[in-house]
C-alpha positions as CSV (number, residue, x, y, z in Angstrom):
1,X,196.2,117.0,-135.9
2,X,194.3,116.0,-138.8
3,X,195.4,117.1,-142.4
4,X,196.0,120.7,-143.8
5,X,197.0,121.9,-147.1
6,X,197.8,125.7,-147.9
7,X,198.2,126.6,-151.5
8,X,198.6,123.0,-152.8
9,X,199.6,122.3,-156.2
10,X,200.9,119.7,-158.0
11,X,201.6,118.8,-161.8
12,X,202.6,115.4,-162.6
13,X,206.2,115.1,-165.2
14,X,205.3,116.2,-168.7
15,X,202.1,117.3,-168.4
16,X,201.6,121.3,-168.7
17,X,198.0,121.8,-166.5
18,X,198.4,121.3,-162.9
19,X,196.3,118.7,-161.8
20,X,195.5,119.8,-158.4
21,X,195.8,124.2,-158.1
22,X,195.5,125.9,-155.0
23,X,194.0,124.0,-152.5
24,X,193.3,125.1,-148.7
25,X,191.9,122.4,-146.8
26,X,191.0,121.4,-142.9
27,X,190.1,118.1,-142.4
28,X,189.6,117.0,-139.2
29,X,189.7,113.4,-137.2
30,X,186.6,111.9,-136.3
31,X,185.0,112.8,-139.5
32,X,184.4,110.6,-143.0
33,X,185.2,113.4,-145.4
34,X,184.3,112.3,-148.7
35,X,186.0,113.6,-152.3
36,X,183.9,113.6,-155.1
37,X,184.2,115.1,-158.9
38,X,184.1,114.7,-162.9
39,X,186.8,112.0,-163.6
40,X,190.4,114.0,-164.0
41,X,189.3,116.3,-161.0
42,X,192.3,115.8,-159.1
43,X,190.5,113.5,-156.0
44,X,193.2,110.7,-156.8
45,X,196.1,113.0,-157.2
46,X,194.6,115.0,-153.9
47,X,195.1,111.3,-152.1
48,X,198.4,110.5,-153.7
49,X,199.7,114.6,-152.1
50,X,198.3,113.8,-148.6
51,X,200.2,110.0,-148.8
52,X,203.3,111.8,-149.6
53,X,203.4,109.6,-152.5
54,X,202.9,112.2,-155.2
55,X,205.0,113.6,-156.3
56,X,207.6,111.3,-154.9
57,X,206.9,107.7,-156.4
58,X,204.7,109.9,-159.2
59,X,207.6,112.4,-160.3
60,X,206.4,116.0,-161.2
61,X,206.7,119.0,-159.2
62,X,204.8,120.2,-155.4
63,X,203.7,123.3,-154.6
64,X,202.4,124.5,-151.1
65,X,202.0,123.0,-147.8
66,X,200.8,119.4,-147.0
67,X,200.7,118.6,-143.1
68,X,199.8,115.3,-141.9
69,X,199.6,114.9,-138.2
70,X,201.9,117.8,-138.0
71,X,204.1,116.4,-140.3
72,X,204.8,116.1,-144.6
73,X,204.2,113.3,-145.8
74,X,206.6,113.7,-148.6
75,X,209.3,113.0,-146.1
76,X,208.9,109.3,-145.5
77,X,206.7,106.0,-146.1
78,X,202.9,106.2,-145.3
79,X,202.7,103.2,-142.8
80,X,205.8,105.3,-140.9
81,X,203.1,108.3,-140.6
82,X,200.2,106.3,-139.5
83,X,198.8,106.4,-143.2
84,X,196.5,104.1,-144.7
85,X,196.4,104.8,-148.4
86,X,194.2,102.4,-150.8
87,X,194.5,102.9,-154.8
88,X,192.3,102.7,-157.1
89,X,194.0,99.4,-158.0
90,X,194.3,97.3,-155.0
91,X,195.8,94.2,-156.7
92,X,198.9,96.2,-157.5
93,X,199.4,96.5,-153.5
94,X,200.0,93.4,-153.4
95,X,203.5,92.6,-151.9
96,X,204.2,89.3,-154.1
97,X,206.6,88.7,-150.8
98,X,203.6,86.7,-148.4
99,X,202.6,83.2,-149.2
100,X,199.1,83.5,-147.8
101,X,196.9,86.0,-147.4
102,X,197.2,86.3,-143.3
103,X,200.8,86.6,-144.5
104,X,200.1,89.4,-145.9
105,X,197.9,91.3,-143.5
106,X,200.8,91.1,-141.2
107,X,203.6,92.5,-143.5
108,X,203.1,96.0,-142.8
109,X,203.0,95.7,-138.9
110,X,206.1,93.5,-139.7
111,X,207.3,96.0,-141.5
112,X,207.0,98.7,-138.6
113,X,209.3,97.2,-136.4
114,X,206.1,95.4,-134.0
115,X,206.9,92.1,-132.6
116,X,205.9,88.8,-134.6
117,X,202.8,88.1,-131.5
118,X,201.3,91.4,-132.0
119,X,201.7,91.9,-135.7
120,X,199.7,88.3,-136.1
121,X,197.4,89.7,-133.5
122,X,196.7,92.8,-135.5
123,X,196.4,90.7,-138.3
124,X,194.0,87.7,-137.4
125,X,191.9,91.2,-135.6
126,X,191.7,92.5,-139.1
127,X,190.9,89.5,-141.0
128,X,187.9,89.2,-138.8
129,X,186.9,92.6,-139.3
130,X,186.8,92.5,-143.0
131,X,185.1,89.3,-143.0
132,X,188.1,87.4,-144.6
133,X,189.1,85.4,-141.9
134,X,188.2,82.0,-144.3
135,X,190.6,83.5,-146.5
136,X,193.8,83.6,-144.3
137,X,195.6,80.4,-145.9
138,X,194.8,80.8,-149.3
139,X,197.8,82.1,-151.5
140,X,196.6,86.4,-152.5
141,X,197.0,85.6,-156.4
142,X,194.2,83.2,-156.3
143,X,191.9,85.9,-154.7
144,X,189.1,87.8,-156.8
145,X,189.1,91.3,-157.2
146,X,186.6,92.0,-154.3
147,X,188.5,89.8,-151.9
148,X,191.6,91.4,-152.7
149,X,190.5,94.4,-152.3
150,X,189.0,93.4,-148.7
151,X,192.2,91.8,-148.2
152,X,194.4,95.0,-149.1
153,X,191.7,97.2,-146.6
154,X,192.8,94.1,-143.8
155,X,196.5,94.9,-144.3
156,X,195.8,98.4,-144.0
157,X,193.7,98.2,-141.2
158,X,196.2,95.5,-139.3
159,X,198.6,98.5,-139.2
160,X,196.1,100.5,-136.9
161,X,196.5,104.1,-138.5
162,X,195.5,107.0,-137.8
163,X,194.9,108.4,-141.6
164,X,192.6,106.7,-143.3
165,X,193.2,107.7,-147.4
166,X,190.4,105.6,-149.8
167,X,190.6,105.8,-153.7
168,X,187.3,103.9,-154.4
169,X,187.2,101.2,-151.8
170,X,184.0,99.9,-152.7
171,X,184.7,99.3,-156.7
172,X,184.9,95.3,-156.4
173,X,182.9,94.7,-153.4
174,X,179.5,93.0,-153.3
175,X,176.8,94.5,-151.2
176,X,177.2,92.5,-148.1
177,X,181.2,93.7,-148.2
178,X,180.5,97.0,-149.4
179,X,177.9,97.5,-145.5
180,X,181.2,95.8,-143.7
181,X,183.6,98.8,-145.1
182,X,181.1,101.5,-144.1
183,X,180.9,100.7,-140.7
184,X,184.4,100.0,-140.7
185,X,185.0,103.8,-141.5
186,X,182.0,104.7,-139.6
187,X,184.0,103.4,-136.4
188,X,187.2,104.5,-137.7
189,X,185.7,108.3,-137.6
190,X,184.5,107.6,-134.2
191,X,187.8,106.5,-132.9
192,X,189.1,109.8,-133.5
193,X,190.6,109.0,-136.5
194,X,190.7,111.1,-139.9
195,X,189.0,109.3,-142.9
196,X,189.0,110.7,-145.8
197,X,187.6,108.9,-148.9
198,X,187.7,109.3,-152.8
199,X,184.3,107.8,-154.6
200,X,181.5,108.4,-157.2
201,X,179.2,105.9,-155.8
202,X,176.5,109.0,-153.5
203,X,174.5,105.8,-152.6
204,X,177.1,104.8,-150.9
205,X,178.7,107.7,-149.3
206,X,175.5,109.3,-148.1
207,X,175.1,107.3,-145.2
208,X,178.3,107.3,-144.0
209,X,180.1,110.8,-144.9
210,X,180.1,113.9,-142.8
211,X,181.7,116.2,-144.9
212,X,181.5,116.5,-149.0
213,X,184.8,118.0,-150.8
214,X,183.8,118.5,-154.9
215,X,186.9,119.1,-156.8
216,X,186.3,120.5,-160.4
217,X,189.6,120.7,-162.7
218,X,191.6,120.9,-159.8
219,X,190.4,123.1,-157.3
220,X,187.7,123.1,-154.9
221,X,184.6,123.7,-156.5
222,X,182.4,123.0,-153.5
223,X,182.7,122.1,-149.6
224,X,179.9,121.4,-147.4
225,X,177.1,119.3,-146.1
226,X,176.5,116.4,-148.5
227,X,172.9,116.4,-147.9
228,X,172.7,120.0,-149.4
229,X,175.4,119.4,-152.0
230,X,173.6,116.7,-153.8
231,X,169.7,118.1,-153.5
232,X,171.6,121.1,-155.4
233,X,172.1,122.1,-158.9
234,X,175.6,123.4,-157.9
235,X,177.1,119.6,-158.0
236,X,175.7,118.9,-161.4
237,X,177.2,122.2,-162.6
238,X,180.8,121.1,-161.2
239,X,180.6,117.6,-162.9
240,X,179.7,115.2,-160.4
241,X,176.6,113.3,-159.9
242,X,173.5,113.0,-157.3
243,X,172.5,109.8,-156.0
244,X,170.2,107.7,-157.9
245,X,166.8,108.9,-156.4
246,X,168.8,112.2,-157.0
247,X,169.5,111.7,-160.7
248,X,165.9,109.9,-161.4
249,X,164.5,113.7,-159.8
250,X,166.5,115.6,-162.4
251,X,165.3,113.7,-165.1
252,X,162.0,114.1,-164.4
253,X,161.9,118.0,-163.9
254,X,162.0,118.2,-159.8
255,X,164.1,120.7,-158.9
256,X,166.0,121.7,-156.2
257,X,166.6,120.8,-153.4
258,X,166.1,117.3,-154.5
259,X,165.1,114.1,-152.5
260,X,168.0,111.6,-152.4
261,X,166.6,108.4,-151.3
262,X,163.6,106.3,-152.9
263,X,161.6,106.6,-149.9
264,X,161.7,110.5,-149.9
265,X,161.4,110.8,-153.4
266,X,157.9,108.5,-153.3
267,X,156.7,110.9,-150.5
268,X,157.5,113.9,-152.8
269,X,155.0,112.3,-155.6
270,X,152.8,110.1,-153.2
271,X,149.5,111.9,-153.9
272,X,149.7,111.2,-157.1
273,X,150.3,107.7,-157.0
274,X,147.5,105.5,-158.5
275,X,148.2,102.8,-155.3
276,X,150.5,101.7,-152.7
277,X,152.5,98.9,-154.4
278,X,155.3,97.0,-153.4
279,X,158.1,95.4,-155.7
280,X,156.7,92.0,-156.7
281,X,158.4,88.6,-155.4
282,X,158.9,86.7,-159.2
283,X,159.6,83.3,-159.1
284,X,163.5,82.8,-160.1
285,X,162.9,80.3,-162.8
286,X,166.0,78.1,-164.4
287,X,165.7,78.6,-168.0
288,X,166.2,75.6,-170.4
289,X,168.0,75.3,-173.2
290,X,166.8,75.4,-176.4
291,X,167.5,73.1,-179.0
292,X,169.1,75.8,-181.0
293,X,172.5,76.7,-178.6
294,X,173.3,80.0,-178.0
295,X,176.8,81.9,-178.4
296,X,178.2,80.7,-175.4
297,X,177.4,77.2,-173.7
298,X,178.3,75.5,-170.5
299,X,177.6,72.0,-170.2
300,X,178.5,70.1,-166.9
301,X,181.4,72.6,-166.3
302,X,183.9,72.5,-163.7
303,X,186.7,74.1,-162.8
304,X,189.5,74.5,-160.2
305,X,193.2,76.7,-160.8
306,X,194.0,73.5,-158.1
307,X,193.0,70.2,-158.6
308,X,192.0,69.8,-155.0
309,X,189.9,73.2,-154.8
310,X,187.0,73.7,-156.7
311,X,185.9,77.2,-158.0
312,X,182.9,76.2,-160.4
313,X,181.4,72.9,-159.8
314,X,178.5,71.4,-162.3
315,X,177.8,74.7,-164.1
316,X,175.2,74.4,-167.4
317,X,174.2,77.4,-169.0
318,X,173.1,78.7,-172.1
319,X,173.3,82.3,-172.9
320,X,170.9,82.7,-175.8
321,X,171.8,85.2,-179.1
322,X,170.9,89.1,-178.2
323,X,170.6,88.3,-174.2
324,X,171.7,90.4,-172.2
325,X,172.8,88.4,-168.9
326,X,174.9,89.2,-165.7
327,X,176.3,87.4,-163.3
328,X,176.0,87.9,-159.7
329,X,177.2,86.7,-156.1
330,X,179.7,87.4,-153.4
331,X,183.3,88.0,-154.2
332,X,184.7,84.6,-154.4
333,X,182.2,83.0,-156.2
334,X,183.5,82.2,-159.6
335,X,182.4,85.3,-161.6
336,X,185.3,86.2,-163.1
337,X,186.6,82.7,-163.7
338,X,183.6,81.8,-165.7
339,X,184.3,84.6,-167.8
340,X,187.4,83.6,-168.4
341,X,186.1,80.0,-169.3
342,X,184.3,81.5,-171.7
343,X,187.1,83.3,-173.7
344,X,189.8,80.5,-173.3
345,X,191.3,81.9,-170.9
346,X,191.1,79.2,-168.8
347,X,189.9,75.4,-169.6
348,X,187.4,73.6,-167.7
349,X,188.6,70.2,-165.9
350,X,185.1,68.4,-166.7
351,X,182.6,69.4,-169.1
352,X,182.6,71.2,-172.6
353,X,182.2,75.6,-173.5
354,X,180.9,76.6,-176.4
355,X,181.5,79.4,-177.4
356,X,180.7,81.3,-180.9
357,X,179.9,77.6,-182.1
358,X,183.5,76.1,-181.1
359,X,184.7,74.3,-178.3
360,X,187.1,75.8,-176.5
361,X,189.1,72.5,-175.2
362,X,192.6,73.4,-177.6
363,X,191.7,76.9,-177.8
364,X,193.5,80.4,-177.3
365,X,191.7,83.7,-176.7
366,X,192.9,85.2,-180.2
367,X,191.0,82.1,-182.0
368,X,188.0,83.5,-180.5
369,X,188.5,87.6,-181.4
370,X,187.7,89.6,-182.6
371,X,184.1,88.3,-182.8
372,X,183.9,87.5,-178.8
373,X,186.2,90.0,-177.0
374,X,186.8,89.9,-172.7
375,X,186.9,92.9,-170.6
376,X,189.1,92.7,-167.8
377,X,187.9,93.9,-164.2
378,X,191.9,95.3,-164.5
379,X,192.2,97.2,-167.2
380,X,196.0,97.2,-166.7
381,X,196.0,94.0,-168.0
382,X,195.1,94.5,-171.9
383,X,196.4,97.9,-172.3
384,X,199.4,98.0,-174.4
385,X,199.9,100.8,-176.7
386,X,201.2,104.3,-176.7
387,X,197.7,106.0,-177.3
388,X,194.2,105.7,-176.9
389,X,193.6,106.1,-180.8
390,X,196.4,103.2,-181.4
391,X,194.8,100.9,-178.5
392,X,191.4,101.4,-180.5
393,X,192.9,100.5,-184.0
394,X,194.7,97.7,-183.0
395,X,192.0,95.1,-182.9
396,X,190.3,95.8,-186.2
397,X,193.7,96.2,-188.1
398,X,194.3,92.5,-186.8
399,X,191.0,91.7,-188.0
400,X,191.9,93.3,-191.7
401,X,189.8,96.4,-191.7
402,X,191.0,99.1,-194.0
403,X,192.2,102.4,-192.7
404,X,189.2,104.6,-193.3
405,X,186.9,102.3,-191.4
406,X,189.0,101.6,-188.6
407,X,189.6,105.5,-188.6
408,X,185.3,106.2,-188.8
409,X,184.9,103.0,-186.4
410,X,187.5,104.5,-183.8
411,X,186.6,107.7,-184.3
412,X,182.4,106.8,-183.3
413,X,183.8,104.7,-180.3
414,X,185.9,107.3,-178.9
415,X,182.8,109.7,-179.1
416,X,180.5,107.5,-177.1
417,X,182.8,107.0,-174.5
418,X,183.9,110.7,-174.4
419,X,187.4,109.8,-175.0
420,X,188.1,111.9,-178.2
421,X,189.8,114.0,-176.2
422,X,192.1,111.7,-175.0
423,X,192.6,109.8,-178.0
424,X,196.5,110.7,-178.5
425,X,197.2,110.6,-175.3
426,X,198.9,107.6,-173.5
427,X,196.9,105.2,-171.6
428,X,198.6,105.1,-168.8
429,X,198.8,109.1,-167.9
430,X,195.2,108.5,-167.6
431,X,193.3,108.3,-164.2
432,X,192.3,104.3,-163.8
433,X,188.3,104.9,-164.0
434,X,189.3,106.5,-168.0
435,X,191.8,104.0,-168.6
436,X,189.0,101.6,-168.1
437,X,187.0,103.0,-170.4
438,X,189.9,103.4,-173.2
439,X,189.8,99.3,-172.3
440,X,186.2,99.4,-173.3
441,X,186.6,101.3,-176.2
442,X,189.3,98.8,-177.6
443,X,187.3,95.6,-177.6
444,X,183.7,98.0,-179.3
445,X,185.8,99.5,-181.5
446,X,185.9,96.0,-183.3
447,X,182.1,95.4,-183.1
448,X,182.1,92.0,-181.4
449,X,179.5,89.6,-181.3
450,X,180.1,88.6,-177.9
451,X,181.0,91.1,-174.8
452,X,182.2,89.4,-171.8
453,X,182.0,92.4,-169.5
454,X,184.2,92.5,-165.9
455,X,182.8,95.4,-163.7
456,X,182.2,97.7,-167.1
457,X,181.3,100.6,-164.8
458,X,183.8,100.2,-161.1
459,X,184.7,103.2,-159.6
460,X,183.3,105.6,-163.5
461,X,181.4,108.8,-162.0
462,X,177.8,109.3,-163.3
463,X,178.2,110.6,-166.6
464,X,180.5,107.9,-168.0
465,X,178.6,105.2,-166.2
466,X,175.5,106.5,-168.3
467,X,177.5,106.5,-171.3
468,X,178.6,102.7,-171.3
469,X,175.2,101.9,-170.4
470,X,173.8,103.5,-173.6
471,X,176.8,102.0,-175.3
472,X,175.7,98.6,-174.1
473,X,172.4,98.9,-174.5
474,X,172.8,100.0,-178.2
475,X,174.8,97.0,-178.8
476,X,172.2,94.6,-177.1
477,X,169.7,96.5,-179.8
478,X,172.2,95.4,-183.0
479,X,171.6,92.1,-181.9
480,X,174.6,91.1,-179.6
481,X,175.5,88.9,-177.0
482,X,176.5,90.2,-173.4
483,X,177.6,88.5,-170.3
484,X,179.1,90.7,-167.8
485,X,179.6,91.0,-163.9
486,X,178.7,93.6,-162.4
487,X,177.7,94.7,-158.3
488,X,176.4,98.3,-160.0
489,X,172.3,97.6,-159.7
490,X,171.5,101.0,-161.9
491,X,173.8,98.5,-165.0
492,X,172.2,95.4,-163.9
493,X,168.5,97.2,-164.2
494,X,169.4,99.5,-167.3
495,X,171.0,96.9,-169.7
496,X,170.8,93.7,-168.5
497,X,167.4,91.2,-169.5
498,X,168.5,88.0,-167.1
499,X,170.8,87.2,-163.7
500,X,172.4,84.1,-162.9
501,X,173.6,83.8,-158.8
502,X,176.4,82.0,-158.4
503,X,177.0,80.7,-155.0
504,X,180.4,78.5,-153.8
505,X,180.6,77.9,-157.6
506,X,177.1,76.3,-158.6
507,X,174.4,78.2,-159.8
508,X,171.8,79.1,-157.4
509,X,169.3,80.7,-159.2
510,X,168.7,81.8,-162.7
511,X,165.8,84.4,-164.0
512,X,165.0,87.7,-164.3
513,X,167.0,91.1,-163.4
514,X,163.8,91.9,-161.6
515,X,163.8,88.6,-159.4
516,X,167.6,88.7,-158.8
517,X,167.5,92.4,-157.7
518,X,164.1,91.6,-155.5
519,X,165.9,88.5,-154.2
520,X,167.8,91.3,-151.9
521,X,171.1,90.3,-154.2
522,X,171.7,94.1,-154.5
523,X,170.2,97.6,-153.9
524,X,167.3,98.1,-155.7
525,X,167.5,100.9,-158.4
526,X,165.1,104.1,-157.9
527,X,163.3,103.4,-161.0
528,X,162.8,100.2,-160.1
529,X,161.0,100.8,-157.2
530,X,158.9,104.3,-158.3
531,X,157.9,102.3,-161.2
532,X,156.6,99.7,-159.3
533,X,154.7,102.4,-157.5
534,X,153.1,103.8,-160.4
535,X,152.5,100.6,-161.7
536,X,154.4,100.4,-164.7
537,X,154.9,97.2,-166.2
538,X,158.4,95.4,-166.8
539,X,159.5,96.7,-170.2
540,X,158.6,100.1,-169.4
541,X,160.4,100.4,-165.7
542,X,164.2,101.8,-166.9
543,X,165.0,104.9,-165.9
544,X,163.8,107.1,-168.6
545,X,160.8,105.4,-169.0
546,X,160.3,106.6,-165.3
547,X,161.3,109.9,-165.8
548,X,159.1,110.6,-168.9
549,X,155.7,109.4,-166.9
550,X,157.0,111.9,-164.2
551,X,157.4,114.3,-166.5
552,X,153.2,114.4,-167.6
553,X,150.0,115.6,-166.2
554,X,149.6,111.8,-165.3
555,X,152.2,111.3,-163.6
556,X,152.2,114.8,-161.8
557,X,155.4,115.9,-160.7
558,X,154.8,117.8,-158.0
C-alpha cells in the first residue's frame, strides 16, 4: 500500500528534456511527505504521474512504474482509486455542473456510485471540516480564491480517499484556513492515509511534514528529515529555500546547521542581545485624507455582484501617491473585488472611485491602462499570446512605444523576473507559479503608475518570491502606487508601508504593516521580530537591514 515508483520518467508532447527522470520512490501511509524544489523541478508533474493524469489528460510519453495502492493510476479516474488530487489552480476544478457550493462537495461521492443520503452526509461532514459550512448555498462562481480553494479541498475530502495528492494547497488561504488544512492532513496521516503534498511555503510545512522529497531538474536531489534538510546548505545548493528564520540565518553568515524558527534563532544570538524586547502593540490609526487625492479613491463605496448581498459596504479610502498599501482579511472578505473596483472591472452600486484622477462610473479597464494595470490572483485569466516575449510587448506596443524600447524595456523585465529564459516559449507549457510571473512581467513591462497586485507571490518558491519583492520595491522607490493582496507576511513586511483589514466588507482597521502584522492578522516575519529584539527602529527592520547588523561585531553572530 502506499505509492511506489521504479524508474519513472515522463516528458510532456513537444518538449525534448524529460521533466521528471528516473525516480525510485516509497511513500508510505500515515506520513505527510512533503515535495519541495526550484520551480520546473518536476514536483507538479511528480503529482500529475501518481494521479494517473499525466501523461493521460497531459499527452507526452511514461516511462517506468507508478503503483498506487497496488494499482496504476494511469488506468482509470483518480476518485475511482481513492485519489484526492488538488492543482495548482483550484478554480479550474470546478465542475460548472452544481448550483451551490454543497452541490458541489457532493458531486464526486455522486459521482462514485454512493447513495444521495450518504453522499450529502459526506458532504455537509466536509463542509464543516473546512470551515465552509456558511458557504454551502452560495453559487461556487461567486466564491474568492481562498474559499474555492477550501471549497475544492471539501469536495476532495467528501470523497473520503485514501491518497491525498496537494499542489500548493495553501496559495489562497488566509492564516486561520491555512492552521484548518494542516491539521486536516495532520489527521489524514494519522488515519493511515498517504499524504503527499507539493509546496514552497517551509513555514508552513515544517510543522506538519514527516518526510522531505527535493526534486532538482527532475530527479531526486534529496530525501530525508526536513529538520536536517533545511538547517543544511545541501537544499540551497539544489534550488529550494529554508524557512524564513532559515533564510534571515544565511544572510547573516550563520552556518549550518541553521535554526528554523524565530524563537531558536533568538536563542542562537541571545547573548548578544542589548535587551529582552517584545514586538510593540501600535495603535491602528485610520488615516485621513488629504486635501490633495491620491491615485486611487473610494468614497462611500458599495458594492454587491447581487443586489440583495453585499460584498463591500461603506468603504472610503484614499491610497496616497508612492504608498505602498495591502489589503488584508479572511477569504471572503472583498479583497479581490475592491481591486477590481478599482480597475473598472466592476462598478460600485453607491459611492464614487477615483482612480488616476477619473471616475470610473462609464469606464472600461483599457481606459485606465496602461498607466494603472491589475494583476489577477489567476493568471490564466490575462494570458493570451504565443510567448513570453510577445505577452511582454503587447502592452507597450498598444501604448505606442517604438520597437527598440519595448525590446530594452522587455528585455530588463524579463531579467528581474528570471524569465529570459523563457521568453520564446509559450505561456502555457509553463508551470503555473512561472506563468504568474510571465503575468507580472506583462503589466511592469509597461511601467505603470498604479499596480493593483492579486497574491503577486502564491505558491513562487524563495528565489522568485525575492525577486518580485525587489521588483516591487524598486518600483515603490520610482515613485509608484501599489495596492495588492497578499496572505505572504515576508511581502507584506518587505514592500508594503500601510494595511487596511477588511472584515464582512467594511474596513476594520487601517495603519501600519507593523500594527496589522502585530494585530495577529498573520505570521510575523523573522526580521520582524529579531529586529525588534535588537532594537532596531521601523525603517531599519526589513530583512537585509537585519541581516547586515548580524553580520558586525555589534551585532555578534555567534
Amino acid at each position: 500500500m502506499g505509492v511506489i515508483t521504479r524508474g519513472l520518467a515522463l516528458r510532456y508532447p513537444a518538449q525534448d528534456e524529460w521533466a521528471l527522470d528516473a525516480i525510485d520512490l516509497d511513500i508510505v501511509p500515515g506520513q505527510v511527505t512533503w515535495l519541495d524544489g526550484a520551480l520546473g523541478s518536476g514536483t507538479s508533474t511528480l503529482l500529475l504521474a501518481l494521479g494517473g493524469l499525466a501523461p493521460r489528460l497531459t499527452g507526452g510519453d511514461r516511462r517506468g512504474l507508478v503503483l498506487v495502492d497496488d494499482h496504476d493510476p494511469d488506468a482509470g479516474a483518480p476518485l475511482s482509486h481513492g485519489i484526492a488530487y488538488l492543482g495548482p489552480s483550484p478554480a479550474v476544478q470546478v465542475s460548472g455542473v452544481a448550483r451551490t457550493v454543497l452541490g458541489e462537495v457532493a458531486l464526486g461521492p455522486m459521482n462514485c456510485g454512493w447513495t444521495r443520503e450518504r453522499a450529502l452526509t459526506h458532504a455537509h461532514d466536509a463542509l464543516r471540516a473546512l470551515d465552509v459550512v456558511h458557504l454551502a448555498e452560495r453559487a461556487p462562481g461567486t466564491l474568492s480564491g481562498g474559499e474555492t480553494q477550501r471549497m475544492i479541498l471539501a469536495a476532495l475530502l467528501a470523497s473520503a480517499p485514501r491518497i491525498w495528492l496537494l499542489d500548493e494547497p495553501f496559495s489562497a488561504l488566509d492564516r486561520a484556513a491555512t492552521e484548518r488544512v494542516q491539521r486536516l492532513l495532520r489527521d489524514s496521516a494519522a488515519a493511515g492515509r498517504t499524504v503527499i503534498v507539493a509546496c514552497d511555503d517551509a513555514d508552513v510545512m515544517l510543522p506538519i511534514a514527516d518526510r522531505l522529497i527535493v526534486l532538482r531538474a527532475g530527479r531526486v536531489a534529496l530525501d530525508g528529515s526536513p529538520s536536517a534538510l533545511l538547517a543544511d546548505d545541501a537544499i540551497l545548493e539544489a534550488g529550494a529555500g529554508t524557512t524564513d528564520a532559515g533564510d534571515l540565518a544565511v544572510r547573516s553568515g550563520i552556518g549550518p546547521p541553521r535554526p528554523l524558527t524565530s524563537h531558536d534563532l533568538l536563542a542562537r544570538i541571545s547573548s548578544r542581545l542589548p535587551h529582552a524586547a517584545q514586538i510593540d502593540s501600535p495603535d491602528l490609526m485610520m488615516p485621513q485624507p488629504g486635501s490633495d487625492s491620491g491615485p486611487l479613491r473610494f468614497d462611500d463605496v458599495s458594492f454587491g455582484y447581487r443586489h440583495d448581498t453585499p460584498v463591500l459596504e461603506r468603504i472610503t479610502l484614499d491610497i496616497r501617491a508612492g504608498e505602498a498599501v495591502g489589503l488584508f482579511g479572511a477569504n471572503g472578505a472583498g479583497k479581490s473585488t475592491l481591486l477590481r473596483l478599482a480597475m473598472a472591472l466592476e462598478h460600485p452600486l453607491n459611492g464614487t472611485i477615483t482612480t488616476l484622477g477619473r471616475e470610473t462610473i462609464g469606464l472600461h479597464p483599457e481606459d485606465l491602462a496602461p498607466q494603472a494595470a491589475f494583476l489577477f490572483q489567476s493568471p490564466e485569466r490575462q494570458l493570451f499570446a504565443a510567448s513570453v516575449r510577445a505577452e511582454c510587448s503587447l502592452a507597450p506596443k498598444l501604448a505606442g512605444w517604438d520597437r527598440d524600447r519595448i525590446a530594452d524595456e522587455v528585455a530588463a523585465t524579463l531579467d528581474e523576473l528570471g524569465l529570459t529564459d523563457t521568453a520564446e516559449q509559450h505561456p502555457y507549457d509553463l508551470p503555473l507559479p512561472r506563468r504568474r510571473l510571465v503575468a507580472l512581467a506583462a503589466i511592469l513591462s509597461v511601467d505603470p503608475d498604479l499596480l493593483l497586485l492579486d497574491e503577486p507571490t502564491a505558491a513562487l518558491d524563495c528565489t522568485s518570491r525575492n525577486r518580485v519583492i525587489r521588483v516591487i520595491r524598486e518600483r515603490v522607490r520610482r515613485g509608484r502606487t501599489v495596492l495588492a493582496i497578499t496572505h505572504d507576511p515576508i511581502l507584506a513586511h518587505e514592500v508594503l508601508d500601510r494595511g487596511v483589514l477588511l472584515d464582512r466588507g467594511r474596513v476594520a482597521h487601517d495603519g501600519t504593516i507593523r500594527a496589522i502584522i502585530d494585530g495577529n492578522r498573520m505570521a510575523r516575519p523573522a526580521a520582524l521580530i529579531v529586529a525588534v529584539a535588537l532594537g532596531l527602529e521601523r525603517g531599519s527592520d526589513r530583512r537585509d537591514d537585519v541581516a547586515e547588523r548580524l553580520r558586525t561585531d555589534e551585532g555578534g553572530v555567534p
